[in-house]
DSSP file (Angstrom, degrees, kcal/mol; ACC not computed):
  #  RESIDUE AA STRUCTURE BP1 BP2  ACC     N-H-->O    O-->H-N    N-H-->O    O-->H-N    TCO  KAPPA ALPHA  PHI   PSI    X-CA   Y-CA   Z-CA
    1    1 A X              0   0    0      0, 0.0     2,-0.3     0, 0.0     5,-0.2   0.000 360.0 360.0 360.0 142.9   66.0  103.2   56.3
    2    2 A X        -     0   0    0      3,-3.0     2,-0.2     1,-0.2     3,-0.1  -0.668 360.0 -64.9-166.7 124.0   62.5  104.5   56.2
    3    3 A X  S    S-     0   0    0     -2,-0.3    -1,-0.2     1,-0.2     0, 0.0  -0.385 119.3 -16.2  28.6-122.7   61.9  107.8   56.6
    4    4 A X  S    S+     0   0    0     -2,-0.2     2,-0.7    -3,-0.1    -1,-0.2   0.544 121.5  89.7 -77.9  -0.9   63.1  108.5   60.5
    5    5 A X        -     0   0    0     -3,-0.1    -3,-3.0     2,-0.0     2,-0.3  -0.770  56.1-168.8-105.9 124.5   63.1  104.8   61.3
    6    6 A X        -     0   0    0     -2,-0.7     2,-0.4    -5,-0.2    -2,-0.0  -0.840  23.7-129.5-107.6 162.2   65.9  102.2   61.0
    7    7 A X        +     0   0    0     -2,-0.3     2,-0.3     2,-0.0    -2,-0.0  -0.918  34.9 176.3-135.9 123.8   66.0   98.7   61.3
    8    8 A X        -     0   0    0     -2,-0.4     2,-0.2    11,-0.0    10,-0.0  -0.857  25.1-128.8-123.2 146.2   69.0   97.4   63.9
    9    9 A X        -     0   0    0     -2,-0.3     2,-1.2     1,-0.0     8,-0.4  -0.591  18.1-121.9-107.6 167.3   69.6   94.2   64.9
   10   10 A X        -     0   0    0     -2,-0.2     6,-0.2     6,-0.1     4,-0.1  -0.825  25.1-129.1-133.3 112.5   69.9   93.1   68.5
   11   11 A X    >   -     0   0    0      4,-2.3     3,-0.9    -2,-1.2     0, 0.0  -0.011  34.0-101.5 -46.1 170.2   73.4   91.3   70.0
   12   12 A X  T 3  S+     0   0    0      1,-0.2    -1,-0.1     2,-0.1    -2,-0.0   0.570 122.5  49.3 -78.3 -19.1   73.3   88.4   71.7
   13   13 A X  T 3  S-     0   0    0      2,-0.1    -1,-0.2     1,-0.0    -2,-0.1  -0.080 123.9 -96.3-121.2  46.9   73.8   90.4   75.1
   14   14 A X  S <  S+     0   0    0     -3,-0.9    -2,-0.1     1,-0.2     2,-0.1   0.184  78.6 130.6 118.3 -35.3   71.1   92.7   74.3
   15   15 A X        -     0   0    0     -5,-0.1    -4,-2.3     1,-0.1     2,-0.3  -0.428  34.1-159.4 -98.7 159.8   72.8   95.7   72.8
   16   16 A X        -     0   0    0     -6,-0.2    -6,-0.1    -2,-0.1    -1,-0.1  -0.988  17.9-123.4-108.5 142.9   72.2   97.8   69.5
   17   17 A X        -     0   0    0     -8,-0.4     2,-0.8    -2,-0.3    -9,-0.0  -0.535  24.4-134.1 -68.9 157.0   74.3  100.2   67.4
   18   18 A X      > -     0   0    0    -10,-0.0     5,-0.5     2,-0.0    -1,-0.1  -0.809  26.8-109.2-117.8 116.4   73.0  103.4   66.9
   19   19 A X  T >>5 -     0   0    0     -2,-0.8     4,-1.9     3,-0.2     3,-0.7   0.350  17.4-127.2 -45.4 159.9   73.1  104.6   63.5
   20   20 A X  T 345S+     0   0    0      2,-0.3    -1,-0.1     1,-0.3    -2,-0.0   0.431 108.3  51.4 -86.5   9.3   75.2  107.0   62.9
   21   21 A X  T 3>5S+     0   0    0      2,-0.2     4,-2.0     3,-0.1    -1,-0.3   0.627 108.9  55.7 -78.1 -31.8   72.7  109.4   61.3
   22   22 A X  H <>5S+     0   0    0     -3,-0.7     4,-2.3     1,-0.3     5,-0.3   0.950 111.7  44.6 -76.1 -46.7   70.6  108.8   64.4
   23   23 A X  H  XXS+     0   0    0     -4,-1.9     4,-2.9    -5,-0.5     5,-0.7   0.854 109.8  50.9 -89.4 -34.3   73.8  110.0   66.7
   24   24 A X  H  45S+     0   0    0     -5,-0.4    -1,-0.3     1,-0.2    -2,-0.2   0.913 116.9  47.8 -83.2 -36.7   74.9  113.1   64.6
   25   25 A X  H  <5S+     0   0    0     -4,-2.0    -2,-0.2     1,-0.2    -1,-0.2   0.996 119.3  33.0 -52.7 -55.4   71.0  114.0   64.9
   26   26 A X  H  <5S-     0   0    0     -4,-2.3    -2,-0.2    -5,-0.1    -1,-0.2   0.734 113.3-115.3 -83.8 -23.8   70.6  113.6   68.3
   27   27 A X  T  <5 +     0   0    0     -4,-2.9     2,-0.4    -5,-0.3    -3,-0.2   0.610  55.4 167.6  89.5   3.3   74.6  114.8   69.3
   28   28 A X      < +     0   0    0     -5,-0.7     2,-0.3    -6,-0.2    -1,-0.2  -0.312   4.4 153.9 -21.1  94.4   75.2  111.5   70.5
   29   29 A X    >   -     0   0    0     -2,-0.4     3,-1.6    -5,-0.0    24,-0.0  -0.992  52.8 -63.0-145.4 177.6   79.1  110.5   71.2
   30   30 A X  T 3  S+     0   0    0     -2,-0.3    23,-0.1     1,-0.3     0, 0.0  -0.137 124.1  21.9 -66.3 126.3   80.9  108.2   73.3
   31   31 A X  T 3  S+     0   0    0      1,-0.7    -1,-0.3    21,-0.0    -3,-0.0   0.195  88.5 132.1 120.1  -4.3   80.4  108.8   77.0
   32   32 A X    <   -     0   0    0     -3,-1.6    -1,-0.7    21,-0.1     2,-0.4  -0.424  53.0-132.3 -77.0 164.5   76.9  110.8   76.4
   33   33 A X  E     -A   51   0A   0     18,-3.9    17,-3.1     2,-0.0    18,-2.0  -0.940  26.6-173.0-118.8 143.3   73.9  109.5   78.9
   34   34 A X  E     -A   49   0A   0     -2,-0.4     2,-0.5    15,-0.3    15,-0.3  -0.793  23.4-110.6-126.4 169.5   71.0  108.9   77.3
   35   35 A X  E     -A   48   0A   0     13,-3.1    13,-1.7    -2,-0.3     2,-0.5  -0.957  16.4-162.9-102.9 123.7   67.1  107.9   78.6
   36   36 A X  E     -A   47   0A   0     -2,-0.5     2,-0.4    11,-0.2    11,-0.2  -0.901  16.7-173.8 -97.1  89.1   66.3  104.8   77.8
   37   37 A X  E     -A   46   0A   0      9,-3.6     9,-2.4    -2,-0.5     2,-0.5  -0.792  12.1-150.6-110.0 155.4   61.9  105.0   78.3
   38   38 A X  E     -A   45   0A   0     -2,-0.4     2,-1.0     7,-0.2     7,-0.2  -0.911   4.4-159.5-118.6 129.4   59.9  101.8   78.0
   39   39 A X  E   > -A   44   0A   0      5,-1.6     5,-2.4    -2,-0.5     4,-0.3  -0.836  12.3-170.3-120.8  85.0   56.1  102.2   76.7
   40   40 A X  T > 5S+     0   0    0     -2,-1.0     3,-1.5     1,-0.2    -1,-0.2   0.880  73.7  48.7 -51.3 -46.7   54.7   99.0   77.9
   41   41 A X  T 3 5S+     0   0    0      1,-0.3    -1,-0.2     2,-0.1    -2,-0.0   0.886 119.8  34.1 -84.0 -25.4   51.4   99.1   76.2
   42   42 A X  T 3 5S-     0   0    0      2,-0.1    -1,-0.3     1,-0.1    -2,-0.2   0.690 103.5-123.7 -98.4  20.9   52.4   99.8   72.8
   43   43 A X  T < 5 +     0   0    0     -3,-1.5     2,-0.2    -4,-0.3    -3,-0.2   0.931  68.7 120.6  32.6  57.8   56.1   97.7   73.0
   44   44 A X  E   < -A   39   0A   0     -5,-2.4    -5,-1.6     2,-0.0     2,-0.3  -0.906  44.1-162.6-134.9 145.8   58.5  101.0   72.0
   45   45 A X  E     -A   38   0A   0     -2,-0.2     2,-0.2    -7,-0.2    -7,-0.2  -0.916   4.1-160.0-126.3 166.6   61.3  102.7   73.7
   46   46 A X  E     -A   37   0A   0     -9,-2.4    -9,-3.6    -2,-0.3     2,-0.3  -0.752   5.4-155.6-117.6 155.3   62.4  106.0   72.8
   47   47 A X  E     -A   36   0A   0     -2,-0.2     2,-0.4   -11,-0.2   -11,-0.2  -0.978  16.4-173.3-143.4 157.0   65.8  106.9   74.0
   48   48 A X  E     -A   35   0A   0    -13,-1.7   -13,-3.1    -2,-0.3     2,-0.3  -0.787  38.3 -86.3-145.8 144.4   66.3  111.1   74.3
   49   49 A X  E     -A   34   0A   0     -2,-0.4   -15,-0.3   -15,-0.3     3,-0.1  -0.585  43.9-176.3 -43.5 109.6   69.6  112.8   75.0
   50   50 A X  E     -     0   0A   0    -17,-3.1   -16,-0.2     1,-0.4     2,-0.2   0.807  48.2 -45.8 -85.2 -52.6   70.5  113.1   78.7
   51   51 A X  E     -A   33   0A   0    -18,-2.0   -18,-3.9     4,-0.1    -1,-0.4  -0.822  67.8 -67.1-175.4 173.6   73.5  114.9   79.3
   52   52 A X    >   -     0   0    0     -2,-0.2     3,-1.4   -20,-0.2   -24,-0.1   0.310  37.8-104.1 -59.2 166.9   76.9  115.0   78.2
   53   53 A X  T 3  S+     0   0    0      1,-0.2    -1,-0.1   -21,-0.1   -21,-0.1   0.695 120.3  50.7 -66.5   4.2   80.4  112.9   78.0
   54   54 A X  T 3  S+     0   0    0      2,-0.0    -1,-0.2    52,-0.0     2,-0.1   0.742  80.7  91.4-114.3  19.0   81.3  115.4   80.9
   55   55 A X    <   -     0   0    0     -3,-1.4     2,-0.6    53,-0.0    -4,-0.1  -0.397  67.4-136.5-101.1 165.3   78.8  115.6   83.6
   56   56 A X        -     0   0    0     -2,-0.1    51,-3.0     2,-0.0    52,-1.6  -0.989  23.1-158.2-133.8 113.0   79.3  113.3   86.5
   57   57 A X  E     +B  106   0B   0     -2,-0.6    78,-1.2    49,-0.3     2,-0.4  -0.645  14.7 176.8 -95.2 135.7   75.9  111.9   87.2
   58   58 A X  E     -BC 105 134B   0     47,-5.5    47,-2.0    -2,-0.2     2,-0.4  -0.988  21.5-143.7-130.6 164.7   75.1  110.4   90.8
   59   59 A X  E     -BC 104 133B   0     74,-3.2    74,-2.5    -2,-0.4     2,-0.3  -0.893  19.5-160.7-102.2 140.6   71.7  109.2   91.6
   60   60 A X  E     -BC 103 132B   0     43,-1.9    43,-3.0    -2,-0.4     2,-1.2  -0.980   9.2-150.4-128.2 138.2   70.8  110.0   95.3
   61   61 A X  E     -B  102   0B   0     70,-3.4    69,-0.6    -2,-0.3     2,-0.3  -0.847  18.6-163.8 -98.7  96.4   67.9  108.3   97.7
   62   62 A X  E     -B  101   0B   0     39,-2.1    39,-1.2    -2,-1.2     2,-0.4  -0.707  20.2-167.7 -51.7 123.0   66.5  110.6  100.4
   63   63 A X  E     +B  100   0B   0     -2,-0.3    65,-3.9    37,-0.2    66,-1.7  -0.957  29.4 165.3-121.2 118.4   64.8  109.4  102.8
   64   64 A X  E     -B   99   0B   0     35,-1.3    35,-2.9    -2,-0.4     2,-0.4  -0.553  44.3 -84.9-120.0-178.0   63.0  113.1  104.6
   65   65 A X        -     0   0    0     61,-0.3     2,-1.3    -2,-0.2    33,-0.2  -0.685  43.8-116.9 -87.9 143.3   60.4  113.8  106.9
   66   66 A X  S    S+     0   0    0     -2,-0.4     2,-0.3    28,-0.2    30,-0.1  -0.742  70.7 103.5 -90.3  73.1   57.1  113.9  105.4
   67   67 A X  S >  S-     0   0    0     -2,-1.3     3,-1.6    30,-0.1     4,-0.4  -0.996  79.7 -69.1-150.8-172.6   56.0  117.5  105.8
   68   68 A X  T 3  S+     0   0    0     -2,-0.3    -2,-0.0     1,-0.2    -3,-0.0  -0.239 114.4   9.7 -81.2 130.8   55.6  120.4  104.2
   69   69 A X  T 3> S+     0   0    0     -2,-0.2     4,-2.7     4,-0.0    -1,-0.2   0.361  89.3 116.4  96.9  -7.3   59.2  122.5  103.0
   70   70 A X  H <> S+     0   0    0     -3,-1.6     4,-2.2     2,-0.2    -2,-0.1   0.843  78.0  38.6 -76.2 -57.8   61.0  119.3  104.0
   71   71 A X  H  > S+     0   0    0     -4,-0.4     4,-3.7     2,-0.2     5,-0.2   0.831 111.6  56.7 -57.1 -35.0   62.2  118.9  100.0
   72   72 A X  H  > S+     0   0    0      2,-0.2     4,-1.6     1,-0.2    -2,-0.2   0.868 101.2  49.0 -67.3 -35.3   62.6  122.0   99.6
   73   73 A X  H  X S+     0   0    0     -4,-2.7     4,-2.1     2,-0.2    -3,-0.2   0.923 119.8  43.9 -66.9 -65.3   65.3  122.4  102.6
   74   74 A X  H  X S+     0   0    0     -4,-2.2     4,-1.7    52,-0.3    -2,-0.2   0.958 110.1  55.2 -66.8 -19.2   67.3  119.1  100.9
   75   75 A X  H  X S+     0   0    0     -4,-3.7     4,-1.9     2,-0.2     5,-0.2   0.995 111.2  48.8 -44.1 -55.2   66.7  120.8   97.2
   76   76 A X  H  X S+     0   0    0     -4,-1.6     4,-3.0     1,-0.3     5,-0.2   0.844 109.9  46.9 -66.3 -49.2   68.5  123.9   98.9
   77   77 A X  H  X S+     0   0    0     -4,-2.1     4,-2.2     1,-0.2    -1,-0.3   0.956 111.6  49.6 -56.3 -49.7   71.4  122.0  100.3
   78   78 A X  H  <>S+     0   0    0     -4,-1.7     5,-1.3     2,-0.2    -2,-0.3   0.942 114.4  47.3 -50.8 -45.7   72.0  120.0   96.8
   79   79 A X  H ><5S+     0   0    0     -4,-1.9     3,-1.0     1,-0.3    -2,-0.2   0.813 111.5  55.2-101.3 -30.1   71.9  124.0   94.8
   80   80 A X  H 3<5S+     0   0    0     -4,-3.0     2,-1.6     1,-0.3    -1,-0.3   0.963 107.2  43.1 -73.3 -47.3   74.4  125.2   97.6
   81   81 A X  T 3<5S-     0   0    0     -4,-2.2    -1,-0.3    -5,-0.2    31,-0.2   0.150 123.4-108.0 -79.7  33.2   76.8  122.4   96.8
   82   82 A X  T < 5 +     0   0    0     -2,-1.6    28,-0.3    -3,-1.0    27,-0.2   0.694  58.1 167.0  30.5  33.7   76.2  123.1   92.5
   83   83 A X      < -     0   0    0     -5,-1.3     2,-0.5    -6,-0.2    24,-0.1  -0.476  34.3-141.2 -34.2 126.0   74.4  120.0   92.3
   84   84 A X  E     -D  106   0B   0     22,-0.7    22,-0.6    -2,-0.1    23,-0.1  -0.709  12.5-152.0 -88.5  77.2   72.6  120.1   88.8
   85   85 A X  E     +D  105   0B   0     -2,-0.5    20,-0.3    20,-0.2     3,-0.1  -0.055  28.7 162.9 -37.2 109.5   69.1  118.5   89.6
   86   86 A X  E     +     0   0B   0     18,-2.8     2,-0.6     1,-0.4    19,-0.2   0.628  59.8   8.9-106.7 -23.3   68.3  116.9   86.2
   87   87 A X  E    S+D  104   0B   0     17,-2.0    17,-1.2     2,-0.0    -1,-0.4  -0.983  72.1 174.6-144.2 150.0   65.4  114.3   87.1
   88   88 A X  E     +D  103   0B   0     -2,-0.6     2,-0.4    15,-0.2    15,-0.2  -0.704  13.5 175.5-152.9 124.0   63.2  113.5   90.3
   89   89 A X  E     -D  102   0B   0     13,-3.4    13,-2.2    -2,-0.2     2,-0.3  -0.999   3.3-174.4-143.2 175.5   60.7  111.9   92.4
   90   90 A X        -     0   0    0     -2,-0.4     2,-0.3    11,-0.2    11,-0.2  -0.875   5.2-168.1-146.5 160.1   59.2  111.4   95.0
   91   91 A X        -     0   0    0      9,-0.4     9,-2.0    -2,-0.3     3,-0.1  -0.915  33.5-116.3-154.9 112.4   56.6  109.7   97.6
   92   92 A X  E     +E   99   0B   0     -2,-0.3     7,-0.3     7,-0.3     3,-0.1  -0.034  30.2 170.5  -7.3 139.9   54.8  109.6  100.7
   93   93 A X  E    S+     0   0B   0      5,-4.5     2,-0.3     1,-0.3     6,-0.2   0.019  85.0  20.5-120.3 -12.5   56.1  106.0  102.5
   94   94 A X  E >> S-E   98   0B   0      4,-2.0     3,-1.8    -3,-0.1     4,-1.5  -0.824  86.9-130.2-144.0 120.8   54.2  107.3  105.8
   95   95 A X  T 34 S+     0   0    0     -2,-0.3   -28,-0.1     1,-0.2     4,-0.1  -0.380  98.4  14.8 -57.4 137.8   51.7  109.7  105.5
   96   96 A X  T 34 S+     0   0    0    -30,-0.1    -1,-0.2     1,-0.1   -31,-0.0  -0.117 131.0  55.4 111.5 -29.1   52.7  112.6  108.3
   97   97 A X  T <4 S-     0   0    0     -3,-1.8     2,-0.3   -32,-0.2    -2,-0.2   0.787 103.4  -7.3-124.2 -37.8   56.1  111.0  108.5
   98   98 A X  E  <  - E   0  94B   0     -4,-1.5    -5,-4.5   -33,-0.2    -4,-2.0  -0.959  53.8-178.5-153.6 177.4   58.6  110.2  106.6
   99   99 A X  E     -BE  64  92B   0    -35,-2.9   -35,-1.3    -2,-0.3    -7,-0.3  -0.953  28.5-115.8-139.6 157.5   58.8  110.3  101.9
  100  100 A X  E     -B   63   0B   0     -9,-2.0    -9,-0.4    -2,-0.6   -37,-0.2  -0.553  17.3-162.6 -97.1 168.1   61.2  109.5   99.8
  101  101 A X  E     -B   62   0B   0    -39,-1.2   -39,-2.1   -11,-0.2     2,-1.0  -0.563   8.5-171.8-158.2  81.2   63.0  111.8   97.4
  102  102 A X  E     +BD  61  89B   0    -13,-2.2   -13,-3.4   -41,-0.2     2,-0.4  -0.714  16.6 172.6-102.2 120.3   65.0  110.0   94.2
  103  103 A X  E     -BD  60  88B   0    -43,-3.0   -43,-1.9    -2,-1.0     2,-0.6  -0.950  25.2-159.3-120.7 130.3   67.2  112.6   92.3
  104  104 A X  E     +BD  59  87B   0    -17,-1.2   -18,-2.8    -2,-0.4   -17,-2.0  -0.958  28.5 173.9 -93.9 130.2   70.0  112.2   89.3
  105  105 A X  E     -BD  58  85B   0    -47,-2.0   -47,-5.5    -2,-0.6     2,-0.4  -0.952  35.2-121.1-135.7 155.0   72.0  115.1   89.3
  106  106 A X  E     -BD  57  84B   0    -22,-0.6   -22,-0.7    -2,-0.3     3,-0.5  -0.909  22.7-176.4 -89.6  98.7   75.3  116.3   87.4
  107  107 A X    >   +     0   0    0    -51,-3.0     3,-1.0    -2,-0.4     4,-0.4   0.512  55.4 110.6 -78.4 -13.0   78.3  117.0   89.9
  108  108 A X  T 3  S+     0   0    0    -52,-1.6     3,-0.3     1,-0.2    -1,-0.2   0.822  80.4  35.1 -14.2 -72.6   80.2  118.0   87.3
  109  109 A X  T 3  S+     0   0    0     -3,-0.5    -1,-0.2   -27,-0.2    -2,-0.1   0.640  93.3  92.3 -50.9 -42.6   80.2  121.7   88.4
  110  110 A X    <   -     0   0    0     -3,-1.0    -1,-0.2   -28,-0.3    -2,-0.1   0.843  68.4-150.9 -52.8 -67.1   80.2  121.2   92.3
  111  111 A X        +     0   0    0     -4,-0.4     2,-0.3    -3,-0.3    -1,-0.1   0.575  64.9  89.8  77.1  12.1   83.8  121.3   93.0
  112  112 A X  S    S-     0   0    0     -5,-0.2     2,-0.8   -31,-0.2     5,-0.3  -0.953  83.5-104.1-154.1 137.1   83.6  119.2   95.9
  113  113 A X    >   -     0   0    0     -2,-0.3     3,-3.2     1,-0.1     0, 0.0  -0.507  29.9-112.2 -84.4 114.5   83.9  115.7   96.0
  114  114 A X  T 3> S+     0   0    0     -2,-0.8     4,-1.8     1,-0.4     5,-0.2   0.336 114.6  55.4  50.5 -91.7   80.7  113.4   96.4
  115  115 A X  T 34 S+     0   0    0      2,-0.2    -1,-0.4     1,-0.2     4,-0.3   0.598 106.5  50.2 -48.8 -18.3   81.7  112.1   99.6
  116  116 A X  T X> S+     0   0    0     -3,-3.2     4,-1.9     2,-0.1     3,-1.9   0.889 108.0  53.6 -76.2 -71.3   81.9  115.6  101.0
  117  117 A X  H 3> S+     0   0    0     -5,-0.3     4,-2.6     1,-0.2    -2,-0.2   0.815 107.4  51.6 -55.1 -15.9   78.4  116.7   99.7
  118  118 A X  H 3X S+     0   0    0     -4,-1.8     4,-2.2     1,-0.3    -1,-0.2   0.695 103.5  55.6 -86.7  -1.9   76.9  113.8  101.3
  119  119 A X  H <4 S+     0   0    0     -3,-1.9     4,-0.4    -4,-0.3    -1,-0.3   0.721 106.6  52.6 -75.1 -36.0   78.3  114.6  104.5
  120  120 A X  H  X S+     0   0    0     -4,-1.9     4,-1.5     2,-0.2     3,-0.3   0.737 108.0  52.8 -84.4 -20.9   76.7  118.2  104.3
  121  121 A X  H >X>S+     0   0    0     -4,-2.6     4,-1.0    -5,-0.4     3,-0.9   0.962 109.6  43.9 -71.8 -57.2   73.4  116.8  103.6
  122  122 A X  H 3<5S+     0   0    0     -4,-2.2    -1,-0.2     1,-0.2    -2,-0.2   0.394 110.6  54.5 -66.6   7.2   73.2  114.6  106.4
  123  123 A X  H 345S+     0   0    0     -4,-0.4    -1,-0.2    -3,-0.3    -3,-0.1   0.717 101.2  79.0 -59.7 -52.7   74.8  117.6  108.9
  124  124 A X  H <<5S-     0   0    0     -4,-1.5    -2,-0.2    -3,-0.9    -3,-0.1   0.734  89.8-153.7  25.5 -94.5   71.9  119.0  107.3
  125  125 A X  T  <5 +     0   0    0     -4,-1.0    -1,-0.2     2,-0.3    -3,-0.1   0.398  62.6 120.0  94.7  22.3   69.9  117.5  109.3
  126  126 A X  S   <S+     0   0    0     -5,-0.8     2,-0.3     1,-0.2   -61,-0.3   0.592  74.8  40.1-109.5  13.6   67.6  117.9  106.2
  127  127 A X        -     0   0    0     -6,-0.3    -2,-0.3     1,-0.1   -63,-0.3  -0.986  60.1-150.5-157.7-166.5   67.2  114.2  105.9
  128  128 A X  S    S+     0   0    0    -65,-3.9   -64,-0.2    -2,-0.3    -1,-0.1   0.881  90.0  15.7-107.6 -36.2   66.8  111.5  108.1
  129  129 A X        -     0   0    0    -66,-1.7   -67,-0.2     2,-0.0    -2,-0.1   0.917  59.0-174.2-106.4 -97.3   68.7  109.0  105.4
  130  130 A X        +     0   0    0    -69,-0.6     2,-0.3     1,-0.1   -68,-0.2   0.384  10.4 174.4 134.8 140.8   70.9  109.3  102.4
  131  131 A X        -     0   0    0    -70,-0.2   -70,-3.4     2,-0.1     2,-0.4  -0.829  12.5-171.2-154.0 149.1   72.4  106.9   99.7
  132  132 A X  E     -C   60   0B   0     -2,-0.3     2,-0.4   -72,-0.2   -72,-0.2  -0.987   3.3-173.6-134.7 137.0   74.3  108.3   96.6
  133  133 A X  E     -C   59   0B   0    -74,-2.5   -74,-3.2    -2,-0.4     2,-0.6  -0.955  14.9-139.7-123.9 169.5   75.5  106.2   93.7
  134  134 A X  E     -C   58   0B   0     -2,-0.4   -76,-0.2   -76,-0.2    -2,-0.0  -0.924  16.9-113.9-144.7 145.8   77.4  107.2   91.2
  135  135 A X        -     0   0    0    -78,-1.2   -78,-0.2    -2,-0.6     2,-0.0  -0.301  38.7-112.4 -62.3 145.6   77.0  106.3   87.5
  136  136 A X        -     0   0    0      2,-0.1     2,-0.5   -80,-0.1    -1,-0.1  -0.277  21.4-140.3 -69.1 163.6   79.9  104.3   86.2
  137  137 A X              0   0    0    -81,-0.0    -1,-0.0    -2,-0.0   -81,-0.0  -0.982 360.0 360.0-125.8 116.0   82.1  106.1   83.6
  138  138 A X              0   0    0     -2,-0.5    -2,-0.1     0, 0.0  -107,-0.0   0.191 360.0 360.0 -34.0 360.0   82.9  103.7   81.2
């Protein structure tokens, strides 16, 4: 080791340990999600604490109407079902008409299963599309 940096070696399918000073730092233990970010120009990733071994992450893909309040009506439906929004964006794909909207949130909390909330966004009606995955657990 030297100073904050450690030198890890990288398995044949990829993977590295992470020392075990580096985990006790960070609160790292089995079953945490972490951010993996890639920094093309200078060839580093950082990886940052995401959320805990108990949250139940899904990613969902919106597809809404491209005008103004449009996220904000499917944000509202996600906070009514205790969706924890942790990450997002989003984009125009037709100007006037319709954006995209990609969220991870923690269901942990919700109390209603997955397949239920995504049946009350689309009843919605506050988008036009929907797809939810959901992260595996180991």
């Amino acid at each position: 080791m030297v100073h904050d940096h450690e030198i890890v070696r990288v398995d044949s399918k990829g993977r590295i340990t992470v020392p075990l000073r580096v985990r006790e730092e960070l609160g790292l233990q089995s079953g945490t999600y972490v951010t993996v970010k890639l920094e093309r120009e200078e060839k580093r990733a950082s990886i940052s604490l995401f959320a805990g071994p108990d949250a139940h992450l899904v990613e969902l893909h919106l597809k809404i109407p491209d005008r103004p309040g449009a996220l904000a009506r499917a944000a509202k439906v996600l906070g009514d079902a205790n969706l924890d929004l942790m990450m997002s964006s989003s984009r125009t794909i037709k100007k006037g008409d319709l954006a995209e909207w990609i969220v991870v949130a923690d269901a942990s909390q919700s109390g209603i299963p997955i397949e239920d909330v995504k049946r009350k966004i689309l009843e919605s009606r506050a988008v036009i599309a929907l797809e939810v995955k959901e992260f595996a657990t180991e």
